[in-house]
SENU-914592 format. One line per field, with one value per residue (C-alpha): residue number from 0; residue in three letters; z, y, x. Coordinates in nm, 4 decimals, always signed. Example, Ala and Ser with C-alpha at 12.3 -4.5 7.8 and 13.67 -1.06 7.14 Angstrom:
dopa 0  1
timi Ala  Ser
Z +0.7800  +0.7140
Y -0.4500  -0.1060
X +1.2300  +1.3670
end
This chain:
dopa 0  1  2  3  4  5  6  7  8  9  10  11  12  13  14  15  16  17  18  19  20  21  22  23  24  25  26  27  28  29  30  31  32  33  34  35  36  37  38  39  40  41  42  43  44  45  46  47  48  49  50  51  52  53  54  55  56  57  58  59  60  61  62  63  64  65  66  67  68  69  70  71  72  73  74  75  76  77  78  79  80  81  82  83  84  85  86  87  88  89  90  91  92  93  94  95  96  97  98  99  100  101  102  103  104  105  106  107  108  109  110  111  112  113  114  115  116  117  118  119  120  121  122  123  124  125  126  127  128  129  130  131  132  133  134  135  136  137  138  139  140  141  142  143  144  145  146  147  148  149  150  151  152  153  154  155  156  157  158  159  160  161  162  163  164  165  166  167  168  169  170  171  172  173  174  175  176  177  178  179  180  181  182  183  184  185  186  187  188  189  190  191  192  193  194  195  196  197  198  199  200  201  202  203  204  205  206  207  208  209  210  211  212  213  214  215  216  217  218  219  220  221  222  223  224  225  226  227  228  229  230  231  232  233  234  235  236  237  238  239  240  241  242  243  244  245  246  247  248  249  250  251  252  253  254  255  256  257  258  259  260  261  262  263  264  265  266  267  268  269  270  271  272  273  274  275  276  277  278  279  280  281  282  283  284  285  286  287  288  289  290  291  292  293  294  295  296  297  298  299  300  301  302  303  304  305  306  307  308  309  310  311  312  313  314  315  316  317  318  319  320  321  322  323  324  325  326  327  328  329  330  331  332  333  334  335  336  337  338  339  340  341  342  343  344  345  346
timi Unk  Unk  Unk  Unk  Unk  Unk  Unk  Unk  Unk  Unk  Unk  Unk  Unk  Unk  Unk  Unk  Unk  Unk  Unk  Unk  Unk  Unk  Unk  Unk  Unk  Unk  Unk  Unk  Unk  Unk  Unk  Unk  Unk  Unk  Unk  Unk  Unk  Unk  Unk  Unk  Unk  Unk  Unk  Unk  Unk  Unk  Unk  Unk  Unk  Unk  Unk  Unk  Unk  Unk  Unk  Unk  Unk  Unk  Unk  Unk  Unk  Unk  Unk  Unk  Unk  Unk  Unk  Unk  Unk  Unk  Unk  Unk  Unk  Unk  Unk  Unk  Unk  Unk  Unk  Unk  Unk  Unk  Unk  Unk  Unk  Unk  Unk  Unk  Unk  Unk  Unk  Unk  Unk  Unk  Unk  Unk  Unk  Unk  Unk  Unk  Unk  Unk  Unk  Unk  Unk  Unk  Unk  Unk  Unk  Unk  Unk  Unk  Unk  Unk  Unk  Unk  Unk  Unk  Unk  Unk  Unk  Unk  Unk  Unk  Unk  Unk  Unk  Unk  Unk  Unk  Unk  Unk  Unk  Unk  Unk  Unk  Unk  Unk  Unk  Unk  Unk  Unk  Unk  Unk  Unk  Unk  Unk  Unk  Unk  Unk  Unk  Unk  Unk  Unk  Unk  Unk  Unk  Unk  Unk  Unk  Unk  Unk  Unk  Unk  Unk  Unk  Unk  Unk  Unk  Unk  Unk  Unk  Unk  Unk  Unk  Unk  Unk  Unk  Unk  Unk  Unk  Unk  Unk  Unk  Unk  Unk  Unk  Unk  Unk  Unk  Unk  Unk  Unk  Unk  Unk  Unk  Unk  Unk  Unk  Unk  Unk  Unk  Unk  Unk  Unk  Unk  Unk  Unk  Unk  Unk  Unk  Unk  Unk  Unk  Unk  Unk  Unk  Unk  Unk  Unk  Unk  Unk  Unk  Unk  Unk  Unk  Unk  Unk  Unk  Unk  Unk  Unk  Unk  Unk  Unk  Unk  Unk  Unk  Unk  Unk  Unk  Unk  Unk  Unk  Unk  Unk  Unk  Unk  Unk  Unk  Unk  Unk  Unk  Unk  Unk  Unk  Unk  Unk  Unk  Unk  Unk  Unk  Unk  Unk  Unk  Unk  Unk  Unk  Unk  Unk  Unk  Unk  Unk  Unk  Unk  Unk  Unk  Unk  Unk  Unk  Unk  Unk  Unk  Unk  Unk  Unk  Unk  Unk  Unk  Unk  Unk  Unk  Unk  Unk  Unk  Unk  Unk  Unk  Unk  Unk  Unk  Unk  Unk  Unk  Unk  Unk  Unk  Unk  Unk  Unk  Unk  Unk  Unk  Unk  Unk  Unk  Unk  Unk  Unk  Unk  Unk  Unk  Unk  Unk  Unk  Unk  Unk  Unk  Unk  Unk  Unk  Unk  Unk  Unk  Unk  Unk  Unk  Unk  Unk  Unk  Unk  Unk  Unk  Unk  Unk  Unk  Unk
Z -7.2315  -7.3795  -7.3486  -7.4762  -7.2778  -7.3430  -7.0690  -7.1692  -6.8834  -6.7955  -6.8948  -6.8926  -7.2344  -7.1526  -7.3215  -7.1747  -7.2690  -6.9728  -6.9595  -6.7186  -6.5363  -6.2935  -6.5306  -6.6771  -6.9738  -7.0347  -6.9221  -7.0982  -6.9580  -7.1200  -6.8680  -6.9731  -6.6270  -6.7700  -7.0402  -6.8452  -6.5233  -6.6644  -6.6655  -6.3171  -6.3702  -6.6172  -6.9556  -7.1414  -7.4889  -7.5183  -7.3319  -7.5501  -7.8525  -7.6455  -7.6770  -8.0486  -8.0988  -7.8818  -7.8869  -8.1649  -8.0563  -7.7228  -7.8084  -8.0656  -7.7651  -7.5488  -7.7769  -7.8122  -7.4952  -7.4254  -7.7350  -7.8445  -8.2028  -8.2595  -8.4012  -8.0790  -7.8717  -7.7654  -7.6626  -7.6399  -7.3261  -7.2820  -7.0518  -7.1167  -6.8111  -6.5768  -6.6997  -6.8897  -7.2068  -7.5157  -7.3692  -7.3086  -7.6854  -7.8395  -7.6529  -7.6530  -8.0215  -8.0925  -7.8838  -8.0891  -8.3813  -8.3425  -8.1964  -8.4835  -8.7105  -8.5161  -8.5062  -8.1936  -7.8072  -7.7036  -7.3058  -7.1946  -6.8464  -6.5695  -6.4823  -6.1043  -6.1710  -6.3276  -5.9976  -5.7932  -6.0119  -5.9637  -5.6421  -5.8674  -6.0720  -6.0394  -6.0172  -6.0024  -5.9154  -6.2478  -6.4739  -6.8072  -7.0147  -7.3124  -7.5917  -7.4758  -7.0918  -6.8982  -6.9099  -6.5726  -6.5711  -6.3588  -6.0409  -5.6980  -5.5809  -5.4275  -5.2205  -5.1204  -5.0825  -5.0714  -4.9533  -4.9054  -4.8428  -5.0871  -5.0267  -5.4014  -5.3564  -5.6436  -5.7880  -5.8841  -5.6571  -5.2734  -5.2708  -5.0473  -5.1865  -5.0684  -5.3564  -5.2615  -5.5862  -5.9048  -6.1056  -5.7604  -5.6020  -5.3265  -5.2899  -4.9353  -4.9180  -5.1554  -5.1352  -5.0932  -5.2270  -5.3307  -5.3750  -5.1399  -5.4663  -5.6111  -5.2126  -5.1966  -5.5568  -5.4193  -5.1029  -5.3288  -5.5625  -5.3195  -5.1402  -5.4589  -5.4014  -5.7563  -5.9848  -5.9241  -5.5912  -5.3736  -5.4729  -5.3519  -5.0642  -4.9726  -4.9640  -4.7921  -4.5503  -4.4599  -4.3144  -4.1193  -3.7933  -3.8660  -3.4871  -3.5517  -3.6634  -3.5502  -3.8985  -3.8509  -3.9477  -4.0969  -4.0700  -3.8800  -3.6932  -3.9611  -4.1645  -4.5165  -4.6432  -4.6660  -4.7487  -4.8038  -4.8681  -4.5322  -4.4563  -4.8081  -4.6610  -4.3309  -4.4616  -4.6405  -4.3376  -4.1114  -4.3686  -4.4127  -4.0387  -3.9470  -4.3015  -4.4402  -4.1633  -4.1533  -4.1898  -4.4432  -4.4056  -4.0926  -4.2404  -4.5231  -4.3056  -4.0858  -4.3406  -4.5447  -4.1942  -4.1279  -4.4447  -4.3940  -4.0400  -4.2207  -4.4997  -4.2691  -4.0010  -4.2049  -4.3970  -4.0860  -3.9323  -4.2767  -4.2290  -3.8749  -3.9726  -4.2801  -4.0718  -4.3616  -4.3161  -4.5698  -4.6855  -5.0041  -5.1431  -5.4719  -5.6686  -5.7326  -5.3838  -5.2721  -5.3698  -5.0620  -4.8174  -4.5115  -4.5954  -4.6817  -4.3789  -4.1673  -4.3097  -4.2673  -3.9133  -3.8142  -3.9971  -3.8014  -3.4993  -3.5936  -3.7335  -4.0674  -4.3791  -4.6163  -5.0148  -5.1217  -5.5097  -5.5967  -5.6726  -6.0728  -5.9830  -5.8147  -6.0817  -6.4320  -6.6225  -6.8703  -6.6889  -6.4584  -6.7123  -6.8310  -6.5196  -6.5345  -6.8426  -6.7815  -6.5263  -6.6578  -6.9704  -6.7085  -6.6046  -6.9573  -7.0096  -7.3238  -7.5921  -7.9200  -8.0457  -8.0414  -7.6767  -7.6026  -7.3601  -7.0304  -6.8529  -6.5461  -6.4645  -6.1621  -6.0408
Y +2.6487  +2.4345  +2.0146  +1.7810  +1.4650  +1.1625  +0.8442  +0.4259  +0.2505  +0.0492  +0.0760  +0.4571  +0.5903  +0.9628  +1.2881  +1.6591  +2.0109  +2.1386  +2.4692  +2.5589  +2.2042  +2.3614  +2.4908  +2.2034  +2.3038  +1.9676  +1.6123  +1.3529  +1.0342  +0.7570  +0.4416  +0.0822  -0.0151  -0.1346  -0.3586  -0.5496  -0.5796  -0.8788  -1.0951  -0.9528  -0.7762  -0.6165  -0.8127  -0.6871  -0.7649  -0.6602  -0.3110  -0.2275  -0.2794  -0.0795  +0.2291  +0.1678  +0.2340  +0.5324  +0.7345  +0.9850  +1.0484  +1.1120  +1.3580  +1.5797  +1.6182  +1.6971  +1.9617  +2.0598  +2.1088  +2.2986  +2.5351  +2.4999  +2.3977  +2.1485  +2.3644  +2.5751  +2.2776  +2.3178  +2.0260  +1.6247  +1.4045  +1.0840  +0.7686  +0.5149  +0.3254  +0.0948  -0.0898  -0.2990  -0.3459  -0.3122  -0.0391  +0.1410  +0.1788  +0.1999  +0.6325  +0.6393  +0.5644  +0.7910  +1.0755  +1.0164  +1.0402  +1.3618  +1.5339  +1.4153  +1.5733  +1.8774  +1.9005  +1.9895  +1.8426  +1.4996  +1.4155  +1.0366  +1.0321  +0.7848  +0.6942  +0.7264  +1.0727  +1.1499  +1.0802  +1.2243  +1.6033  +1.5387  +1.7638  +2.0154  +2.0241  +2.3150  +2.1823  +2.2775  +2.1222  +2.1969  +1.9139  +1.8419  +1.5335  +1.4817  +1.1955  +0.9100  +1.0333  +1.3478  +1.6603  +1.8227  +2.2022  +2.4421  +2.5447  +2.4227  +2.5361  +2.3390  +2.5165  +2.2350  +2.2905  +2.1024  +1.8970  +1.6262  +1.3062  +1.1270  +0.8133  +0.6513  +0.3787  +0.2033  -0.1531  -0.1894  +0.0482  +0.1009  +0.3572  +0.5748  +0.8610  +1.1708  +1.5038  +1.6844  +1.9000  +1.9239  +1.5320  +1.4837  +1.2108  +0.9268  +0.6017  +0.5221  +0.2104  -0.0081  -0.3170  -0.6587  -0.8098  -0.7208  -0.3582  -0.1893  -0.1919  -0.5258  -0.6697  -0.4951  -0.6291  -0.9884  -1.0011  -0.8422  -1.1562  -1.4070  -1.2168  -1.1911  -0.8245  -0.7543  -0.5508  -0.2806  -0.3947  -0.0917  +0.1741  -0.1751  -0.2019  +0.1019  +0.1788  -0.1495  -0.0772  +0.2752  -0.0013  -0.1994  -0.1788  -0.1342  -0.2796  -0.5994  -0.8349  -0.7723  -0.8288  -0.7966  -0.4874  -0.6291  -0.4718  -0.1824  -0.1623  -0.2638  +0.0448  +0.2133  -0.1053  -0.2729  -0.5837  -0.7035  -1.0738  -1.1556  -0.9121  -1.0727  -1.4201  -1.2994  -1.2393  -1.5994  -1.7884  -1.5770  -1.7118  -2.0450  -2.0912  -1.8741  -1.9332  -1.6116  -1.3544  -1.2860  -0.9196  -0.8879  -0.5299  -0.5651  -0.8253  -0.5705  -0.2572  -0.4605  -0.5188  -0.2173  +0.0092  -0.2350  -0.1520  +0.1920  +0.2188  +0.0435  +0.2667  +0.5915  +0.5369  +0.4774  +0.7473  +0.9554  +0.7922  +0.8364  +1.2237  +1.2582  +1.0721  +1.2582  +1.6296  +1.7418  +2.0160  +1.8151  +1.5090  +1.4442  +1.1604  +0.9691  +0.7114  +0.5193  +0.4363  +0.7974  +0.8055  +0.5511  +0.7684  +0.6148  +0.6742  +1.0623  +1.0616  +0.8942  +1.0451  +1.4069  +1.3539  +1.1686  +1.4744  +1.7028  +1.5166  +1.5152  +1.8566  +1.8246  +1.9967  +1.7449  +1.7643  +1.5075  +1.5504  +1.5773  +1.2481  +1.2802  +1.3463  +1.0213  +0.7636  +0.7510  +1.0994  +1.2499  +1.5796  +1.4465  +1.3476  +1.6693  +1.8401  +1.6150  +1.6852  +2.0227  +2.0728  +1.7939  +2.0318  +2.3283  +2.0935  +2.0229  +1.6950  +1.6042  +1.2642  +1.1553  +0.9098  +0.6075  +0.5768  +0.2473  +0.1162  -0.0280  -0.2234  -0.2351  +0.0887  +0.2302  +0.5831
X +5.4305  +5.1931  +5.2183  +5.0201  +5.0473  +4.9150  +4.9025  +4.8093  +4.9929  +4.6957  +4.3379  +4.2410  +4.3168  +4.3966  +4.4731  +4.5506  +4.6802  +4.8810  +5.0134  +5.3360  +5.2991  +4.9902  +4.7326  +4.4665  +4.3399  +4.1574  +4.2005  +4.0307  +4.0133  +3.8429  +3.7859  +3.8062  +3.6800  +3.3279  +3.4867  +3.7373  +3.4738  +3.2943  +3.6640  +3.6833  +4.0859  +4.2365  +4.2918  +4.6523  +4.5877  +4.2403  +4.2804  +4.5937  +4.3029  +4.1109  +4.3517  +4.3885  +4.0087  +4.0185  +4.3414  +4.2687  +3.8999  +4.0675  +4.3419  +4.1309  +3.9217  +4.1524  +4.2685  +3.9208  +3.8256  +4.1525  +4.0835  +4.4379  +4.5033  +4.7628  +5.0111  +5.0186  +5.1202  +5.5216  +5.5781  +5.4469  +5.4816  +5.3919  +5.3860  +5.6724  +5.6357  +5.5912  +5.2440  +5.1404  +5.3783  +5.0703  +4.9407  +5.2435  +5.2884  +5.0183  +5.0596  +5.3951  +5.4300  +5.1568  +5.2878  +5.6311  +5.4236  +5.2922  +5.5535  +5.7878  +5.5155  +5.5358  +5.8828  +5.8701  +6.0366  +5.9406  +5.9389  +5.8757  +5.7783  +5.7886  +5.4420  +5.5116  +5.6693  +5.3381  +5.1548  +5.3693  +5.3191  +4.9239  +5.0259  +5.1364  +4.8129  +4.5707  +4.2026  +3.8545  +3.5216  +3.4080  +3.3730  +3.1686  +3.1166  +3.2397  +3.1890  +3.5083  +3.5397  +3.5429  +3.7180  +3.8166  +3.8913  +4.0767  +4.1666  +4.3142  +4.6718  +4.9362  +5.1537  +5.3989  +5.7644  +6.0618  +6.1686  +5.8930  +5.8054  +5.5662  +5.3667  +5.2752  +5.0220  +4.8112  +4.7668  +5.0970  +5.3074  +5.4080  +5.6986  +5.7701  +5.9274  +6.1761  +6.1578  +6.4513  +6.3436  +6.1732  +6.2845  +6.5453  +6.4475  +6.5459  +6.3365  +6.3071  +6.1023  +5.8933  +5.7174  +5.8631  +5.5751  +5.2057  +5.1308  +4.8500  +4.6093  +4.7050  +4.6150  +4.2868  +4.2039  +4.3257  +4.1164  +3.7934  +3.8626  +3.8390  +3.5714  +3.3517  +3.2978  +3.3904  +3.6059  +3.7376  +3.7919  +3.9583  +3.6509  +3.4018  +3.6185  +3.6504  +3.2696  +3.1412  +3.3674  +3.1951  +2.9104  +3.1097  +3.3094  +3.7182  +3.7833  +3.5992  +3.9042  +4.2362  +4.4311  +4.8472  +5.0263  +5.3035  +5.6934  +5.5833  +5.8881  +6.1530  +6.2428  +6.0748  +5.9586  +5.5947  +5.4816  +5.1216  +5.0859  +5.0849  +4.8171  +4.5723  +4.6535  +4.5299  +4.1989  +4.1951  +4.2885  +4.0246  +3.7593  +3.8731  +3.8904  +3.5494  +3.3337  +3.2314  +3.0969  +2.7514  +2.8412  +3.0785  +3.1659  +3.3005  +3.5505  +3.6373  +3.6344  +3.9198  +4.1120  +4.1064  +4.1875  +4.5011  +4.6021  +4.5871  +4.7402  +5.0885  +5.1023  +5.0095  +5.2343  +5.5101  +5.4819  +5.4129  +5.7614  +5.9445  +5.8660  +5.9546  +6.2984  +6.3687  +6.2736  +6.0220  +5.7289  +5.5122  +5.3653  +5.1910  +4.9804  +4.9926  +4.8085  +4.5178  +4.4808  +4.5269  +4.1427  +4.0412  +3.8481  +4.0052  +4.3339  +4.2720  +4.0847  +4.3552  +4.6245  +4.4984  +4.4420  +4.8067  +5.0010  +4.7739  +4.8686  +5.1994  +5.2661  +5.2949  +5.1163  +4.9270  +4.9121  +4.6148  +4.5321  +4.1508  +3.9839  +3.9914  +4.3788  +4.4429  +4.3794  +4.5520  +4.5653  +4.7206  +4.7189  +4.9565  +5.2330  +5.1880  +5.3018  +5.5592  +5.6604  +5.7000  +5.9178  +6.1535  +6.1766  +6.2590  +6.5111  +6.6872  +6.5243  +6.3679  +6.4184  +6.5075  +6.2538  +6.3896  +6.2863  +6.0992  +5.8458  +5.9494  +5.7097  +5.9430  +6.0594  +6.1603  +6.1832
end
């Protein structure tokens, strides 16, 4: 089976050809992250213009790269949220266009689902340019099993996740207030690292020393749930108190490693709890090197087998939804058109 997916929740404009939810045929991915640095965050209306300009380059060379002609394609997924409203449907729409064309099966997908199937993805280190992004090609094999505990973490989610099977799953705990990413972005704001902030983070902080400042871990002991604010206001009052430390990365590399021992050792207590053999990784933030590094090492501690997804895996793809989209078909899922965009959706 043969999906073309296509993903606009935020800023990447994205286009893939997926074959039976593991195979990667192509994944284009064209990055906005140049055009919104300068306003230092992401601006809504002008990256769902963005997509406009880009979308069809995009998919014809996705479809290029994957050598399959459009009429070939079985099905069309796309993105239909959470994110950001404009650039939800400016893909969705034209996903719904093409597969009405086609005539053939239409399959929104929930853009959390989508990270969550990056597991499922087959990947290699093979990669070529191509003229609106890059194009990764096959293969890497996941060989997790269910049940499993997931732990999605980007800008905009902190879920923590139970797949009891293919499109089954339980929420366990979410954030009751800023998301892992959208903190990191915060503190790298007021910091004046720049934009993106969790990649600037993430590599000052290989500089600096992660014992230096003793930040809080907040709600450690209170259930599946995180919370983050208090952790970003940490870092504020530390400066306003202390003026800016001569050695910044130290500051940085403090915060970013409390970060990661909340959202590690939950997920590590979630899967001791719930009496799974594996854990997996999702999301933007999935690409942080301290947290794959961290994580790796408390599951080995612990027992458990780790599923991490490859770097070009972790942010937003289209291969992804594609994997999605696939096994949601398996399932009997599919859509009439009339579907719209919903900035706010849950899993």
């Amino acid at each position: 089976m043969l999906i073309l997916a296509i993903e606009t929740s935020c800023d990447e404009t994205s286009a893939a050809v997926v074959k039976n939810g593991k195979e990667i045929l192509s994944n284009v991915i064209a990055s906005q992250v140049e055009f919104h640095k300068k306003y230092g965050g992401i601006v809504p209306e002008l990256a769902s213009r963005k997509h406009i300009e880009v979308i069809a380059a995009v998919v014809n060379q996705a479809l290029a790269d994957s050598k399959t002609p459009l009429k070939n394609i079985d099905a069309v997924a796309a993105t239909f949220g959470p994110g950001l409203v404009g650039s939800l449907i400016v893909g969705l729409n034209y996903a719904k266009a093409i597969a009405y064309a086609l005539k053939k099966p239409f399959i929104p997908v929930n853009h959390i689902e989508g990270h969550i199937y990056a597991n499922f993805l087959e990947m290699g280190d093979e990669r070529r340019e191509t003229r609106k992004g890059k194009s990764h090609l096959p293969s890497r094999i996941s060989h997790l099993s269910f049940p499993f505990v997931c732990l999605v973490v980007s800008g905009g989610h902190t879920q923590l996740i139970l797949m009891k099977d293919h499109i089954k799953y339980e929420t366990l705990g979410r954030t009751r207030d800023d998301a892992a990413g959208e903190a990191f972005d915060k503190v790298a704001r007021f910091l004046e690292i720049g934009y993106p902030g969790g990649p600037l983070i993430d590599e000052m902080s290989k500089k600096g020393d992660p014992k230096a400042i003793d930040f809080p871990r907040a709600m450690m002991d209170e259930g599946y749930d995180f919370s983050f604010s208090g952790l970003k206001t940490a870092v504020v009052n530390y400066v306003k108190r202390n003026g800016m430390p001569e050695k910044l990365a130290d500051l940085v590399a403090s915060f970013q490693q409390a970060a990661v021992d909340i959202l590690v050792e939950k997920t590590i207590n979630v899967a001791k709890n719930k009496k799974v053999k594996w854990i997996a990784l999702a999301g933007g933030v999935s690409a942080n090197s301290r947290l794959r590094e961290d994580l790796k090492r408390r599951a080995k501690e612990e027992g458990f087998e780790v599923s991490i997804p490859p770097l070009p895996l972790c942010t937003d793809n289209a291969a992804m939804i594609g994997s999605a989209a696939y096994y949601m078909i398996k399932n009997g899922k599919k859509s009439d058109l009339d579907i719209e965009a919903v900035s706010t959706l849950r899993i």
